[in-house]
C-alpha positions as CSV (number, residue, x, y, z in Angstrom):
1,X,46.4,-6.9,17.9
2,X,49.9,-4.8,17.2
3,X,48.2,-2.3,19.4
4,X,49.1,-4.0,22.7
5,X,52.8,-4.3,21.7
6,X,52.6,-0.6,20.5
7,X,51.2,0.6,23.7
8,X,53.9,-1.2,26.0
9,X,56.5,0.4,23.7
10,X,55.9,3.5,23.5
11,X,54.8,3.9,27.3
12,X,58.3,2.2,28.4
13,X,60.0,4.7,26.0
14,X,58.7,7.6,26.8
15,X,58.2,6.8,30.9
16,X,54.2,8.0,30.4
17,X,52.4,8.4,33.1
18,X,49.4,5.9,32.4
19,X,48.4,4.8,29.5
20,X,48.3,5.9,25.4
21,X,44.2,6.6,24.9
22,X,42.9,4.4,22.0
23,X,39.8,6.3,20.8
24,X,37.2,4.2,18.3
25,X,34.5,5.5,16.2
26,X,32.2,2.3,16.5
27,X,28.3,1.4,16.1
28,X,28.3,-0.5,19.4
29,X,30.0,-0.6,22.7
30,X,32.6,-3.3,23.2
31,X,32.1,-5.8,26.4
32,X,33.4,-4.4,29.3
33,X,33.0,-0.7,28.6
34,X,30.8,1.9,31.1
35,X,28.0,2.7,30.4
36,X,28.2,5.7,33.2
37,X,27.9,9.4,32.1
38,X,31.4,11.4,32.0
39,X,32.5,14.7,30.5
40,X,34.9,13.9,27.1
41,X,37.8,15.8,29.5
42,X,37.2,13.8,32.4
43,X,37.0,10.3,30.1
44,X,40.5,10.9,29.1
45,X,41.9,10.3,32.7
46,X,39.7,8.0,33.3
47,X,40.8,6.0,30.0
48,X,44.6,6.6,30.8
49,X,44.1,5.4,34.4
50,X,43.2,1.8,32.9
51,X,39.1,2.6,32.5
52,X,36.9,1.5,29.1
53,X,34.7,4.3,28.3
54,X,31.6,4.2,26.4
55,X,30.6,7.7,25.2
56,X,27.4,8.6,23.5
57,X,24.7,10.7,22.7
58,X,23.3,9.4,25.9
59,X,26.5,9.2,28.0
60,X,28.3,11.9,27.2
61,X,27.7,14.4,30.2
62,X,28.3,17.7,28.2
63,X,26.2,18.8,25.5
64,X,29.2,20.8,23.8
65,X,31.7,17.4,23.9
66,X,28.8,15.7,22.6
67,X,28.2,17.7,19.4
68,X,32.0,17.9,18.7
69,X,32.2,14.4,19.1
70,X,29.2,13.8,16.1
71,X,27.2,12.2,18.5
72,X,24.5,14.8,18.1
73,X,23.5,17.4,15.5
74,X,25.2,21.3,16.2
75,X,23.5,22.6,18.8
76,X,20.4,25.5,17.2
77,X,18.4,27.9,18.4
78,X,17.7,28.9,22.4
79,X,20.1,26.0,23.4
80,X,22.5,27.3,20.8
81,X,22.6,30.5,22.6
82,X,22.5,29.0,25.7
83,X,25.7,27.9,25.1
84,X,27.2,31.3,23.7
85,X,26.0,32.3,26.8
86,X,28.1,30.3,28.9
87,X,31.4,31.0,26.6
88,X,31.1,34.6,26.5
89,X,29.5,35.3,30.3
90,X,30.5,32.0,32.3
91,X,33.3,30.7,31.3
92,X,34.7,34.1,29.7
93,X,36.4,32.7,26.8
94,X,35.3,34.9,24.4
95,X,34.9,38.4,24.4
96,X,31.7,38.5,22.1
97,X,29.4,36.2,20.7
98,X,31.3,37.6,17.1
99,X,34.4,36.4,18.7
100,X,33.1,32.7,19.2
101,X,31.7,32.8,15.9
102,X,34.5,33.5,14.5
103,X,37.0,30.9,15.8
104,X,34.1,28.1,14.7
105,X,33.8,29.4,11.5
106,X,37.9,28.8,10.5
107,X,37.9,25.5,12.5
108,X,37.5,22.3,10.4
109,X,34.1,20.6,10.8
110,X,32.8,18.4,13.3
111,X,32.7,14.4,13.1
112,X,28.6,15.1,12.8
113,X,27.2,11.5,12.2
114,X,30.4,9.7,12.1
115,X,29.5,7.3,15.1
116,X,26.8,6.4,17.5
117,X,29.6,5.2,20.3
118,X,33.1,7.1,21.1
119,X,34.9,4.5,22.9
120,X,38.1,5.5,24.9
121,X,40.2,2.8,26.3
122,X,43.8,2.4,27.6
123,X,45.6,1.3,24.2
124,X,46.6,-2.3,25.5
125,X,43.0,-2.5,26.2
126,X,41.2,-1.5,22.7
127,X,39.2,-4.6,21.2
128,X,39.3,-3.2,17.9
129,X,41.8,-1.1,15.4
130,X,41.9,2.8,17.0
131,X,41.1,5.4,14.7
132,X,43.2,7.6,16.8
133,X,45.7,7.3,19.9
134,X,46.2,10.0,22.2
135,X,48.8,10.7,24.6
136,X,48.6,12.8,27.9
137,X,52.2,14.1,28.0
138,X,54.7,17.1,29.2
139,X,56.8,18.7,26.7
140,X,59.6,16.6,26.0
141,X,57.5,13.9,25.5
142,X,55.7,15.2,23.4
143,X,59.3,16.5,21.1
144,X,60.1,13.4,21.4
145,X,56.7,11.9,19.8
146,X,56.5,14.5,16.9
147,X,60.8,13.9,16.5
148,X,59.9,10.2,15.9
149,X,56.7,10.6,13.3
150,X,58.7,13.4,11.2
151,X,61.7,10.6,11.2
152,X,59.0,8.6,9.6
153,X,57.1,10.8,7.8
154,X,58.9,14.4,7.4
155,X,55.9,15.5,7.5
156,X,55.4,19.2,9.9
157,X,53.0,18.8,12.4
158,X,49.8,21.6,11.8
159,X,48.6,22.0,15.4
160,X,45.1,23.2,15.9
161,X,45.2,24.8,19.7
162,X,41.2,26.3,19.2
163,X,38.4,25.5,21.3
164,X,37.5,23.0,23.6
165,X,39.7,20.3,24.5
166,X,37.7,17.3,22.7
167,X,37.7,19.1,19.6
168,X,41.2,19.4,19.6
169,X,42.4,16.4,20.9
170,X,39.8,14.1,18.9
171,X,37.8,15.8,16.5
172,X,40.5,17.9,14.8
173,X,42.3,14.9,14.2
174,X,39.6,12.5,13.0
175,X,38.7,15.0,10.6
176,X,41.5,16.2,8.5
177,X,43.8,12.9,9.7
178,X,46.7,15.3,10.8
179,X,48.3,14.8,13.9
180,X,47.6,17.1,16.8
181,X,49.5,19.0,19.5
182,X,47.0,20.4,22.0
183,X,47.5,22.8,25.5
184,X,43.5,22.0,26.2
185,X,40.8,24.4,26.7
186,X,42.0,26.7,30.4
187,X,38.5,25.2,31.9
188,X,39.4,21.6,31.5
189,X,42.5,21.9,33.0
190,X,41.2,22.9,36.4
191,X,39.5,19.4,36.3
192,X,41.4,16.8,38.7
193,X,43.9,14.8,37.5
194,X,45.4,17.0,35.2
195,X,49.2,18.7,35.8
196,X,50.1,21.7,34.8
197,X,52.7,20.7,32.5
198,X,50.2,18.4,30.6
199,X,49.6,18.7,27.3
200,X,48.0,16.2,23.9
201,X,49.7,14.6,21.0
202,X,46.9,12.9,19.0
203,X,47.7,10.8,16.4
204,X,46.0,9.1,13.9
205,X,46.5,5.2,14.1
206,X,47.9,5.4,10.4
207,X,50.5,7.4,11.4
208,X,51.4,5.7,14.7
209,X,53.0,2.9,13.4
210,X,55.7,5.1,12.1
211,X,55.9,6.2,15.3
212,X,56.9,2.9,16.8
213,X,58.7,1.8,13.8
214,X,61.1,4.7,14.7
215,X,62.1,4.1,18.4
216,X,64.8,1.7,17.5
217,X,65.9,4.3,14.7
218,X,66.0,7.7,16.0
219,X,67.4,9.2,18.6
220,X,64.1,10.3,19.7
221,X,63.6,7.1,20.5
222,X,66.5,4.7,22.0
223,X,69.1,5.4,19.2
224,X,72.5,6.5,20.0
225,X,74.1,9.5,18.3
226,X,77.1,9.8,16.4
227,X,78.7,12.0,14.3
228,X,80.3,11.0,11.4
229,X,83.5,11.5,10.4
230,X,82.8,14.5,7.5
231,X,81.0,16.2,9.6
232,X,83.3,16.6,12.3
233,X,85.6,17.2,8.9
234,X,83.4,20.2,8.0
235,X,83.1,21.2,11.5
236,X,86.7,21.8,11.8
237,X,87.0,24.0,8.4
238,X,83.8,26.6,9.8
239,X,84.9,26.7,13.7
240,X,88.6,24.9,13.7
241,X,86.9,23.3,16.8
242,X,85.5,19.5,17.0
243,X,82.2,18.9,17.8
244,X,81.4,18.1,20.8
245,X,77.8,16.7,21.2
């Protein structure tokens, strides 16, 4: 299981407060998971804090993480509206229901029938490949985790920052398989446990060992820099100064 070693890495790297989320699409729950009822937001401290977390149509404690999730069908009718109720004159997100219908409609898709179970483990933890890891980071961390996949991949990052929080740290990224840079939705960050300087980097496992492949490599990582000799060179012709890095 590379997962373990990955997790250990990157966490000593980085100095992470907790641990890298491993998130699994699966048919069943692995042993050890709860069974309890928790909100998708709420399930991320609790996985980072070292908890195994068991979400599913029946556990998950909010009807709107459930349906972004794919545990359940897109909410219809008088509970459909229910819900544009809350967004619009609850939680005052959106100015109009047009508003909300709006930012759904240029959003990817939901992960509608993809699983039965959403499990969320600390990484070290997960008993079976992740589909997706997910980091609860500040900002440098977080440079420092898309430096080290672009010095894999050189691939720009296409951050999706719409919506609630488990769409866009899990369901944006299970979707189109892009990695994710995420602020949350304002409501889930008054939940306890969260900073104010937190933020997500979701990445799909295909991409994360490039990730850890690079800590050795880049400077993002543990390498040292240097400057070579024709670039100093060059340096010296533009500026007639050296560089001093």
């Amino acid at each position: 299981m590379e997962w373990v070693n990955y997790a250990e890495k990157i966490r000593g790297v980085l100095q992470l407060k907790g641990s890298p989320i491993a998130v699994t699409f699966a048919s069943k729950a692995p042993s050890g998971a709860s069974a309890a009822r928790f909100r998708v937001c709420d399930a991320f401290i609790k996985a980072r804090d070292g908890k195994i977390i068991d979400l599913t149509r029946e556990t998950s404690s909010c009807p709107g993480g459930t349906q972004y999730l794919g545990l359940m069908e897109p909410l219809t009718g008088e509970r459909s509206a229910a819900l544009n109720d809350f967004l619009v004159y609850g939680e005052k997100l959106f100015c109009s229901y047009a508003t909300f219908h709006r930012m759904k409609s240029l959003s990817p898709k939901l992960a509608t029938g993809c699983a039965d179970h959403v499990i969320m483990a600390p990484l070290e933890k997960a008993g079976s490949r992740p589909d997706l890891v997910v980091l609860i980071c500040n900002a440098e961390q977080a440079c420092r985790l898309l430096t080290l996949d672009g010095y894999d991949t050189g691939l720009p990052v296409r951050p999706y920052m719409a919506g609630a929080t488990c769409y866009q740290a899990i369901t944006y990224s299970i979707v189109t398989g892009e990695l994710n840079v995420s602020m949350m939705d304002y409501t889930s960050r008054k939940i306890r446990g969260y900073k104010p300087n937190d933020l997500f980097v979701s990445v799909p496992y295909h991409r994360f060992h490039g990730i850890v492949r690079s800590i050795p490599l880049c400077t993002a990582g543990t390498a040292k820099m240097e400057v070579p000799a024709s670039f100093r060179a060059a340096m010296r012709q533009i500026s007639g100064d050296d560089v001093d890095l």
